[in-house]
N, C-alpha and C positions, 0 to 999 in steps of 0.2 A: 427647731434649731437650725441654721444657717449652716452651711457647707464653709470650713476655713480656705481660703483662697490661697492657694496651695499647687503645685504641680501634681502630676497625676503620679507619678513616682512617689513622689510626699503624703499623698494621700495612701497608697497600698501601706506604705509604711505605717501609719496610724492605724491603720485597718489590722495588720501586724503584730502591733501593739496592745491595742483593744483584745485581741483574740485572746490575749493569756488569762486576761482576767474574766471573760466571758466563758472559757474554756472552764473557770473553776465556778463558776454559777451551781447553786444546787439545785435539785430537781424544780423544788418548789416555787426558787427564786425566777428559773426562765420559765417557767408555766404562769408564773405573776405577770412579769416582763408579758407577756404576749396578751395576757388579757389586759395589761394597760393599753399595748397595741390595738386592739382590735376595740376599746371606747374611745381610744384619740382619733381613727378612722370614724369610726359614729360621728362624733363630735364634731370633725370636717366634714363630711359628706360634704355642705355646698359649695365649698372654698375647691375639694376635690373635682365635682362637676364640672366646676366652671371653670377649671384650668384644662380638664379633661375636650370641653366645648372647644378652647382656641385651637388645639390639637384636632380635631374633628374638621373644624373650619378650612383648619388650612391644608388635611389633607385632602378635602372635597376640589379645593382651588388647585390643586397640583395633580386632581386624577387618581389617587389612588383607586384600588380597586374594593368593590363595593366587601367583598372577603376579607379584606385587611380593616377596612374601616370598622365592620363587625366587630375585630377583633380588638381597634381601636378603643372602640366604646364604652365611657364610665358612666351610665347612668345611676342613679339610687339606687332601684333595688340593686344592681351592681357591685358596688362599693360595699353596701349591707351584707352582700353575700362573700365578700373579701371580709369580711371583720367578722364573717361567724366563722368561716375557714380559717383565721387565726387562731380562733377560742375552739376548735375541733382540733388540731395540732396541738394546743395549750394542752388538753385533757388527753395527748396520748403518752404513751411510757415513756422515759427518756429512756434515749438509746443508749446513752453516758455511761460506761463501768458496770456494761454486761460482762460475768466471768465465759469466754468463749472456750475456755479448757483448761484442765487445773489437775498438776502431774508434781510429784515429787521423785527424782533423780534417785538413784541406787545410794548416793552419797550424800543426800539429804536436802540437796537443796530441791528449795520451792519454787516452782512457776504456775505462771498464771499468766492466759492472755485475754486480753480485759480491751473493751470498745473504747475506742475514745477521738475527740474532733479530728479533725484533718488539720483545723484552725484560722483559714481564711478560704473560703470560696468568693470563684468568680464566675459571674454568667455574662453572657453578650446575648442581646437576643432584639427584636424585631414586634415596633408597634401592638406590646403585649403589653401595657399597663399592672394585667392584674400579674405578671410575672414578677412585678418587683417587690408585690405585698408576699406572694407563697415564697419564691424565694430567701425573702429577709426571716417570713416565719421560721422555716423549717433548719436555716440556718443556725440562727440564735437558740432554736429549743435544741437543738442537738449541737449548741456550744462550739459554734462559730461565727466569726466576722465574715462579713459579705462585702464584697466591691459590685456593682454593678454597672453595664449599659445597655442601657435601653431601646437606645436610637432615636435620631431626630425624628419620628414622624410622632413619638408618645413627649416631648420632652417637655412640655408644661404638664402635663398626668403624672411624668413621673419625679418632677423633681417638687410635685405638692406632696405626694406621695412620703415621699423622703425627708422631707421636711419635717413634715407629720409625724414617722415614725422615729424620726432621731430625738423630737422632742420627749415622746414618750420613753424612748430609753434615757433620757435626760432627770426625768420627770420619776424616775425608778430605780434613781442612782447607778445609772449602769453606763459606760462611756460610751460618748453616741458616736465616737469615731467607728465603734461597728457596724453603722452601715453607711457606707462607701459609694457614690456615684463618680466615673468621668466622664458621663452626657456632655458636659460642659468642655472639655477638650477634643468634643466632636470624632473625627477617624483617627486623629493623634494618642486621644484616651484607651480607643479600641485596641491600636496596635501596641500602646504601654502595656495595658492589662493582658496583651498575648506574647507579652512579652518576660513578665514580671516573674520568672519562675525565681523562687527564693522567697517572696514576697507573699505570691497566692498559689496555695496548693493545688486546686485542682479547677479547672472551670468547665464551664457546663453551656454550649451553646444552644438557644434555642431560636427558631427560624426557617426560611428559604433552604433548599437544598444548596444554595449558592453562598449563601453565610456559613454555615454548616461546615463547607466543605472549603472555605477560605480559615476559616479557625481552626480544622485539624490538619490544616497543611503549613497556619502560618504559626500556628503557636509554640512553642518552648514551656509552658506550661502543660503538665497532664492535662489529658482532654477526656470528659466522658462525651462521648458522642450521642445527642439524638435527632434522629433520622425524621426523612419527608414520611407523609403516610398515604404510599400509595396504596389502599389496603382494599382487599377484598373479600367479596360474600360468594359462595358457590351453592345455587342453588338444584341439589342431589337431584335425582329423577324419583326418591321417592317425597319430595318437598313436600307439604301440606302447602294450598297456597294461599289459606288464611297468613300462615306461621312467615311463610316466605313474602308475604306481601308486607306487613308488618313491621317485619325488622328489615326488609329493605329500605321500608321508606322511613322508617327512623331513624335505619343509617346517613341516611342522604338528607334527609330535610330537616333533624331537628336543630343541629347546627351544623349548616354545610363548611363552613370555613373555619372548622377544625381537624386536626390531625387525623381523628379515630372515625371521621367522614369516610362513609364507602367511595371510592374512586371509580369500581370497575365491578362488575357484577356477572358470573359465570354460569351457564343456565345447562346442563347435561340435557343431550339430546334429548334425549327418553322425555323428557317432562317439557322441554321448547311449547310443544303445542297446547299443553292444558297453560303454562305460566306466564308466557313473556307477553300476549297481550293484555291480561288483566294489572300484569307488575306493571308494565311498562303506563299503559294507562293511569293507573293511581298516582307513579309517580308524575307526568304530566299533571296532572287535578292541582299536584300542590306546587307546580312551577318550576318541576326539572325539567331542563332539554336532556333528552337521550340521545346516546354515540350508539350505534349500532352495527355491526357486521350485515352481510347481506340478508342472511337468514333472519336474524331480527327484524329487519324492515322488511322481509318479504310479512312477517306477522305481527305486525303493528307498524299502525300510521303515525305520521310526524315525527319520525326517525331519522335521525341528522347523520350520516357516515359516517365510519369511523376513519381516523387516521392511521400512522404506526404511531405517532406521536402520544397517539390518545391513550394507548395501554399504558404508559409510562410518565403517564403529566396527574401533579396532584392537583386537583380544579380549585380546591375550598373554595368551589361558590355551585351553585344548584345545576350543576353538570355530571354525569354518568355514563359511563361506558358499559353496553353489555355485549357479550360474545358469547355465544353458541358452541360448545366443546362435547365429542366424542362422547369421554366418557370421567371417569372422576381419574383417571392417570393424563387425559389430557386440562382438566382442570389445576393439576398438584405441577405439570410440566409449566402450565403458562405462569401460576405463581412463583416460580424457581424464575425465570425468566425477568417479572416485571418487577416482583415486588422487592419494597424497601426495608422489608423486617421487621415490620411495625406490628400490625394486628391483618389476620386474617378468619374466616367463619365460617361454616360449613350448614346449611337447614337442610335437615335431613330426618327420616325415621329410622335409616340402617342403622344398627348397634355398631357393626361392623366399618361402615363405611364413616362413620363419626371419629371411632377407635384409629384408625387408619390416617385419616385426615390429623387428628391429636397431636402422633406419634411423625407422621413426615415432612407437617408444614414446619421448615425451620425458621420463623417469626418471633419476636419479643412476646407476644400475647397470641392463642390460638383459641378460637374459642367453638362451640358447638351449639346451635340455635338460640343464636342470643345476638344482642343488637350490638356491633363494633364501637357505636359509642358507650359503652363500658371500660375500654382500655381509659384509664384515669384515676389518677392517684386517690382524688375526693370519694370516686364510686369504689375502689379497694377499702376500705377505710382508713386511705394513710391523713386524711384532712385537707392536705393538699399536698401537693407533687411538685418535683424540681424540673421535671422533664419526663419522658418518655427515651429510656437507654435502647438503640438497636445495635448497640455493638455486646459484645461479649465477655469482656474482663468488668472485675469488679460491679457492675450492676447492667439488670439487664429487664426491661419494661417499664411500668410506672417506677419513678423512685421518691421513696418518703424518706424518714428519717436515719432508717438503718444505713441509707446507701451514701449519706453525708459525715458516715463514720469511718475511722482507719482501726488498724488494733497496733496494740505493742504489748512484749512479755514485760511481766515483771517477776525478777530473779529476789529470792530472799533466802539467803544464807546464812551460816552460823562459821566462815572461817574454811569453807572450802579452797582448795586450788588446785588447776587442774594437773596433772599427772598425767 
């Protein structure tokens, strides 16, 4: 179903509107709604590709960088894998009219404070195509209307996308004004929709450090913030260097140009000489340049220097920094230092020195011999995720459905008054 040619203020407004009655969907009816979703995405798949293609086309002709284009990309299995992440979302709880606490007054009256939508979310976010399917899911199942922008570099992707899904909610008796595009009013849209406080509750940027931080500085809308992922592995001196070779190079290579990509890789002296030439080589084999400190390159070849720049830049493309640190307080010093609060890892066999790392890295996600691509709402079991929160109020790492919820009391009385 076709977008009404509308101002971008006129459209938050329908989006507004739409939320009251999306807001009262029961359980069963939005878990329906998303499996009609996620067979109208099947059903498109090629009309999807092939708008996804012109997108592709022209970011090639304009330079984009080989990381964004990745992240560009709607191939079939692709798309397939966006319409089973809807029907994963479909089949989770509704988060709708959880009782969160439930107290009765000396004087009789009843409260109860009970979950329920925000009723319009907005996203801005950056040549992420599949961010408009998880976002509109997660939305609508926890019973709200969405406005989204996408940016020109996805905007044939995302506005087949949109198409697609509005007819489905069309197609389900459900008003398709809920989900909302102003792609089409270009940076005019961006700055309405950060502007719209009234309109849209809460928005949720995802992107650049540099979009990120132009949306919590320009909005008037609540902002949940999420963060670059400058994120790192520290590998302990008692590392296995099966275990550590492994999840480094998972880290790093199985999709470099995403967030929960390792950036920077910290090697405790004690172990430098059994680890960083066989790490470092592996990853080499599968077509990372390594940044390296001196130390590093004195042990291992084909070691590119590092910068200062280098501790603080998220690469998302097959780039790695390693440095050579003291001891694990000079590892916890340089994370306080560089990192962005996203996810950080520790391989190690100390019980101790695991416990420690838990308890000090102060990050969204901290994890213990395990591969950083994990921080992810699909691999939590939330189906899909709106973002990754690195700030601290209201939601804070992956966020699925709970985090797209507010609460309010409800008061039931028999004829009190207060005194």
């Amino acid at each position: 179903m076709s977008l009404t040619v509308v101002t971008a203020q006129e459209r938050m407004q329908l989006a507004r509107e739409a939320s009251r009655s999306v807001g009262l969907l029961s359980d069963a009816a939005k878990s329906a709604l998303l499996h009609e979703i996620a067979r109208a995405l099947d059903a498109h798949v090629e009309e999807i590709v092939a708008a996804n293609a012109e997108d592709l086309a022209r970011g090639e002709a304009e330079g984009i960088s080989a990381g964004l284009l990745d992240r560009l990309r709607l191939d079939e299995p692709r798309v397939r894998a966006l319409a089973a992440a809807v029907r994963d979302v479909a089949e989770l709880p509704d988060p709708v009219g959880h009782v969160l606490d439930d107290r009765t007054l000396d004087n009789g009256l009843h409260l109860q404070k009970v979950s329920v939508p925000f009723g319009v979310v907005g996203s801005i976010y950056e040549a992420r195509p599949n961010v408009t399917v998880d976002i509109a899911a997660l939305a609508l199942r926890s019973g709200n209307a969405v406005v989204l922008r996408g940016g020109s570099a996805a905007l044939a992707s995302n506005a087949a996308l949109i198409r697609v899904m509005r007819s489905a909610l069309s197609d389900s008796g459900v008003d398709p004004e809920a989900i909302q595009t102003v792609d089409d009013f270009g940076r005019d849209g961006a700055r309405a929709l950060m502007r719209a406080r009234g309109l849209v509750d809460v928005l949720v940027p995802r992107g650049s450090a540099g979009l990120i931080e132009t949306v919590v500085t320009e909005s008037s809308v609540p902002v949940i913030e999420t963060g670059a992922g400058v994120v790192h592995i520290v590998l302990d001196a008692s590392a296995p260097l099966k275990r550590a070779t492994e999840i480094v190079v998972n880290a790093k290579v199985q999709r470099p140009s995403v967030c929960n990509s390792v950036e920077t890789v910290l090697v405790h002296r004690d172990a430098a000489d059994r680890l960083i030439a066989p790490v470092v080589a592996t990853l080499q084999e599968h077509g990372v340049t390594v940044h390296g400190d001196d130390e590093v390159r004195g042990l291992a070849g084909g070691v590119v220097p590092t910068t200062e720049a280098d501790w603080s830049t998220e690469h998302m493309s097959l780039d790695v920094s390693v440095r050579v640190v003291d001891d694990l307080d000079g590892a916890l010093a340089h994370i306080r230092r560089y990192s962005t609060q996203h996810t950080e890892a520790i391989v190690t066999d100390d019980e101790a020195n695991a416990e420690r790392f838990l308890k000090e890295v102060d990050s969204a996600v901290v994890m213990v011999n395990a591969s950083t691509r994990f921080t992810d709402g699909g691999e939590f079991g939330f189906g899909a995720e709106v973002g990754i929160s690195t700030q601290k109020l209201h939601a804070r790492g992956p966020m699925g459905l709970p985090e797209l919820t507010t609460t309010k009391w409800l008061a039931r009385g028999n004829g009190q008054i207060r005194r």
